[in-house]
N, C-alpha and C positions, 0 to 999 in steps of 0.2 A: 739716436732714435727719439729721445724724446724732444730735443729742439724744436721738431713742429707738431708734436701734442701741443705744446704751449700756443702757438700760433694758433693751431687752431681753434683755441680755446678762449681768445684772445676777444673781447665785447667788441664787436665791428659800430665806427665811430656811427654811422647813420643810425646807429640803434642809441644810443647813448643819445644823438640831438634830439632825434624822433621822443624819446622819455621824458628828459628834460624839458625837452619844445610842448610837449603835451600837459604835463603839471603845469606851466608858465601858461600857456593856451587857455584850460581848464579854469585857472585861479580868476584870468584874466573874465571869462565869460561868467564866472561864477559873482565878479565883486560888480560887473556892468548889466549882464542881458539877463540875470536873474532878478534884477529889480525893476523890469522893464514895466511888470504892472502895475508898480507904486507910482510909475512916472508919468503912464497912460493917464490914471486916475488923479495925478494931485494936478500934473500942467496941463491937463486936455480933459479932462474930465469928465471923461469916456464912463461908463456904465459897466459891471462886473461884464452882461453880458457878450457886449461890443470888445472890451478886454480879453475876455475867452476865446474870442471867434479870431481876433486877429492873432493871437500869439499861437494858436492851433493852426491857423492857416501857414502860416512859417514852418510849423512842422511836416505838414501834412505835403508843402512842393517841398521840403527835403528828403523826403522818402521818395517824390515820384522820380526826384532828380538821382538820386543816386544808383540804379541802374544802368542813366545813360552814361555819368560820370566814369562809374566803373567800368563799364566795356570801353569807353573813349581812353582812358590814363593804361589799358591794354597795348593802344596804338600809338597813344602819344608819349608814352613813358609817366609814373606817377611823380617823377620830379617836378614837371612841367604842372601837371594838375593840382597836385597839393601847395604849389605856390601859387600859382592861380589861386583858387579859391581859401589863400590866406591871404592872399593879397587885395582878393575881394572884398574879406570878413574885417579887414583894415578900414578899407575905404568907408564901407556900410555904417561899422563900427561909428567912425568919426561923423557921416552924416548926421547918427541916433544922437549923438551930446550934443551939435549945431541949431540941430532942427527945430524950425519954431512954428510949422505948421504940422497939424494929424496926417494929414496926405501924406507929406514928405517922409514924416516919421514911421509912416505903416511901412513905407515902401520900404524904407531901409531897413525895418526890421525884418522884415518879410526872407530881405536879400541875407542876412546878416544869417536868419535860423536856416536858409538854407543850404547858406553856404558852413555851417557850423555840422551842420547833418552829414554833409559830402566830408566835412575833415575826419569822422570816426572812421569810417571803411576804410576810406583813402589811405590811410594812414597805417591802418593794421595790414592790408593788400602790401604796404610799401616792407614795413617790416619784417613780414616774412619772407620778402624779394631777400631781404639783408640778412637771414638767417638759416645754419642748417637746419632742418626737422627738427634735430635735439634738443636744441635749445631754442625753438619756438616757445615754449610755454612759459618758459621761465621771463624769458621778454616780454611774451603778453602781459605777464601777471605784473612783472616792475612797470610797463607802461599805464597797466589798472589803477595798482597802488599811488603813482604819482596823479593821476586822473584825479584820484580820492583827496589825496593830499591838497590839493590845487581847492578842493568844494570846502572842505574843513578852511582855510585860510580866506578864500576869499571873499565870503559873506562876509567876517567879521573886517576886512579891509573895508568892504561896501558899507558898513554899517559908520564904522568911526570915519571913514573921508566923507561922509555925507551920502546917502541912498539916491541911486542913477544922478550924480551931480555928474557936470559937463565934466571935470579937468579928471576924472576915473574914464569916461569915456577917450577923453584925449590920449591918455595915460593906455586903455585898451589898446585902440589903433596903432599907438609904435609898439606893441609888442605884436601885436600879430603882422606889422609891416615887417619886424625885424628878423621871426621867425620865418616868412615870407624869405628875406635873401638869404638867410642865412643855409636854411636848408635848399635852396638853389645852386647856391653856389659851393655848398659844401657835399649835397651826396653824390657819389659817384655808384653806377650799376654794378652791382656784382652777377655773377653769374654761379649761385649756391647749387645749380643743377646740372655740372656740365656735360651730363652723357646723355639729356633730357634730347629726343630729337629735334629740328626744327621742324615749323609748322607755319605755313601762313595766318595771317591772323585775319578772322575776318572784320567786317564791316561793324559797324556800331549796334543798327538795328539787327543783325545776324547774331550779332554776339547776345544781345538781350535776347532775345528766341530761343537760342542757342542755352543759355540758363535757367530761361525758365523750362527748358523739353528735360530740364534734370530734375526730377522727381524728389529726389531723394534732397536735393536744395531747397525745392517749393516745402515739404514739408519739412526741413528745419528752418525756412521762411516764416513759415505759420504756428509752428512750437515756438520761437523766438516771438513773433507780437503777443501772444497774449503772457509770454514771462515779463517782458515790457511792460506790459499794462498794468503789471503789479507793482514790478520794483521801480519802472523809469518813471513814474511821478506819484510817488508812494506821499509825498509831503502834501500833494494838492488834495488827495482825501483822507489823510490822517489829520493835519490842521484842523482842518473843520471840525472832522469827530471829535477833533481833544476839548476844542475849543468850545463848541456847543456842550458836550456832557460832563466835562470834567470841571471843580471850583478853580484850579490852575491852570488849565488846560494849555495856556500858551506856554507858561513854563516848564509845562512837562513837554512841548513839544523843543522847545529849545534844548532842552536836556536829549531828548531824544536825537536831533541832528548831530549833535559832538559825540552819544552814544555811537551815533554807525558810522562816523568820520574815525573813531579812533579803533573799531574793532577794523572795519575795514584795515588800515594802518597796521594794527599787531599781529594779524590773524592772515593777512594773504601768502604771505608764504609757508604758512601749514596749507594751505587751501592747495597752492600751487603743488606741493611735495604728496599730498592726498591724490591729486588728479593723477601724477607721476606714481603714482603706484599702481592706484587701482583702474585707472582710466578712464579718460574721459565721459562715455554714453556710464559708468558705473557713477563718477563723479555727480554727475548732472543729477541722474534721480536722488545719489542723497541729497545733494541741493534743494532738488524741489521738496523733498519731504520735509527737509527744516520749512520752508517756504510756507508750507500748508500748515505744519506745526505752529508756526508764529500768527497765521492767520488766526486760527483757532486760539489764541492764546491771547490775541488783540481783543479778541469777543468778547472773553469775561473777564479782563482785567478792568482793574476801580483807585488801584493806587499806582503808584509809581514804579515801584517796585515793578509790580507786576508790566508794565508797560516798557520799563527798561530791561527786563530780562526778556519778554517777546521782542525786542527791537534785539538784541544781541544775535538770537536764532535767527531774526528774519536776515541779518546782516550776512550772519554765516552762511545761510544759502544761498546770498549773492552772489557772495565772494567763491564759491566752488561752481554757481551756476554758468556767471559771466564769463571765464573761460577756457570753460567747457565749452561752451557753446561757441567761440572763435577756434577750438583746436577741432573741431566738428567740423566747422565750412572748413576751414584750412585743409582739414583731413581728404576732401574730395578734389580739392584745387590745384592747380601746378600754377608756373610761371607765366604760361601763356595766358590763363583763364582767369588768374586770379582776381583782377579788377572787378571783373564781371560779377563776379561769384560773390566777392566783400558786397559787390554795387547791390545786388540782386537780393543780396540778403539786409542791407541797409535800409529794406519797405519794412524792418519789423517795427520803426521807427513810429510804425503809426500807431502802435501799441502805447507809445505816451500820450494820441489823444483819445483811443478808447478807455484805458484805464478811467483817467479822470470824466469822461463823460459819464462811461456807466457805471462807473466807482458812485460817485457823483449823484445821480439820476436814484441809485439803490440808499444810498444814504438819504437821500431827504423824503422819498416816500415809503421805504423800510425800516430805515434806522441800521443802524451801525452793524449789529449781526447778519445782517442781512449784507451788506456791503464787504463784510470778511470772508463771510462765505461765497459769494459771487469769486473775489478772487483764490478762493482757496481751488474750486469748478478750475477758471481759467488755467492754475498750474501745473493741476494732474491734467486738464487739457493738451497744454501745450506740453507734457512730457508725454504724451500718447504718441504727439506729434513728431516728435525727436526716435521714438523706438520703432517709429510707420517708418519713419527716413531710413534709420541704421537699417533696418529689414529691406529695405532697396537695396542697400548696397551686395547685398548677399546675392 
């Protein structure tokens, strides 16, 4: 009897490439398309503002796209899609190190953040295809952690091979081409839900309809963008603060990114074993509380100290917030829906460009307390938003 405890228990491979593939992915966009504004500004010589607009506009058709994504890899299988648009994120990729006109360059970049937007959802929909319920979270959180691992390593690659230099972008493109067959040719469907009934599946635009008439999705859609708006570009308004009011300021902020690359790194599997206990919608609000905590904690700090010990707490409620908030959508979704639902909830994405605009906007004509406080609002916002949902489900 117990010979297929083990089997069962056994890390099914597409979860394993899916992890791997994503650390490697991650590193990859981390040493290439995170320096993309050094590249605008030193070879084109683009303007902070014109630099904004276009790396926000990248984001902003990745969220609209991933709706249709996700209802479409429903019908066509997420194999076919996730190589698709890694095969896409290849191509783009290599146009960005080539490119010697702005036109070409916007475009590829354009192509590149939105096909990078469509690989998150895509990816965690695929994962859970290849996992039982129990050990969904546990996946999530190793796929998290390599995510993190992948941002800790590859700035500093970008740094020492030379920042957005061609042969890091050439160097991008075969790995996401190779991630691309690999995971083509290597995942095979399972079927984690076999007494699930069948169901037709419908149309693309039925299924995006179909997602958003779920209520309890739309508001954890909308708890999700403004958690986004805090944590997913937390560097584009804390730089600035550090740098404007502090005598070190870039140094404290450099200290500060390997601060949440390495808690991230020690701390996600207490995070993961916390959710596993106390559960998810329990998880999430201590998340936010750290969240609002470190806000508040940014406000009056003046030395380092204090700026590294609010960067640990803001870390820690990332790391319980992040996923929680995937074992949430998951928690409503089956096999049939699932694309939809990752797709559908992939608009929180837009949260990376409110954060920084009115992070942003609040910082230069309030100043910094005023900009901690705006996202501390947003947190317990978006955690209203999450317990409107779970109260749906009832």
């Amino acid at each position: 009897m117990a010979e297929p405890e083990v089997s069962k228990d056994r890390i099914p491979p597409g979860v394993l490439l899916l992890t791997v593939g994503t650390g490697f992915v991650t590193l990859t966009r981390a040493m290439t398309l995170s320096f993309l504004a050094v590249k605008l500004q030193q070879t084109f010589g683009l303007t902070p503002t014109m630099i904004g607009f276009l790396l926000g506009f990248g984001s902003l058709t990745g969220a609209i796209a991933g709706p249709f994504a996700g209802a479409l890899s429903d019908r066509t299988g997420r194999k076919v899609m996730l190589s698709l648009v890694l095969g896409t994120l290849s191509i783009s990729t290599l146009v960005l190190g080539l490119a010697e006109s702005v036109l070409l360059f916007s475009v590829a970049q354009c192509v590149a953040a939105t096909a990078m937007s469509l690989y998150g959802p895509l990816s965690r929909a695929l994962m859970s295809d290849l996992c039982t319920e129990r050990t969904r979270l546990k996946y999530f959180s190793w796929r998290y952690t390599a995510s993190n691992a992948g941002w800790v390593v590859g700035p500093l690659i970008g740094v020492g091979a030379g920042l957005a230099s061609t042969p890091l972008f050439i160097v991008g493109a075969c790995v996401y081409g190779a991630m691309a067959l690999l995971l083509y040719r290597s995942y095979r469907p399972a079927a984690v839900d076999p007494d699930e009934p069948k169901v037709s599946t419908p149309g693309v635009i039925a299924s995006i309809r179909e997602a958003f008439g779920n209520s309890t999705l739309v508001f954890f859609t909308l708890g999700s963008t403004l958690f986004v708006a805090v944590y997913g570009q937390w560097s584009a308004t804390l730089a600035p603060y550090l740098v404007k009011n502090m005598k070190d300021g870039a140094t404290i902020y450099a200290y500060l990114l390997s601060i949440n690359g390495l808690v991230v790194l020690t701390a996600s599997a207490f995070a993961r074993q916390t959710i596993e206990r106390v559960g998810s919608i329990r998880a999430l609000l201590l998340g936010s509380g750290l969240l609002v905590v470190s806000q508040l904690c940014f406000s009056v700090s003046d030395r380092l100290a204090g700026f590294a010990a609010s960067m640990v707490v803001f870390t820690l409620g990332e790391i319980l917030v992040v996923p929680a908030e995937y074992m949430l959508v998951d928690s409503i979704s089956c096999a049939k829906n699932r694309g939809r639902s990752f797709g559908a909830h992939s608009l929180s994405a837009v949260g990376g460009f409110i954060g920084p605009t009115f992070g942003g906007a609040a910082l230069e004509l309030l100043g910094g307390s005023a900009m901690f406080l705006l996202f501390a609002a947003f947190i317990i916002s978006g955690t209203l938003f999450f317990f409107a949902g779970v109260g749906k489900q009832r």
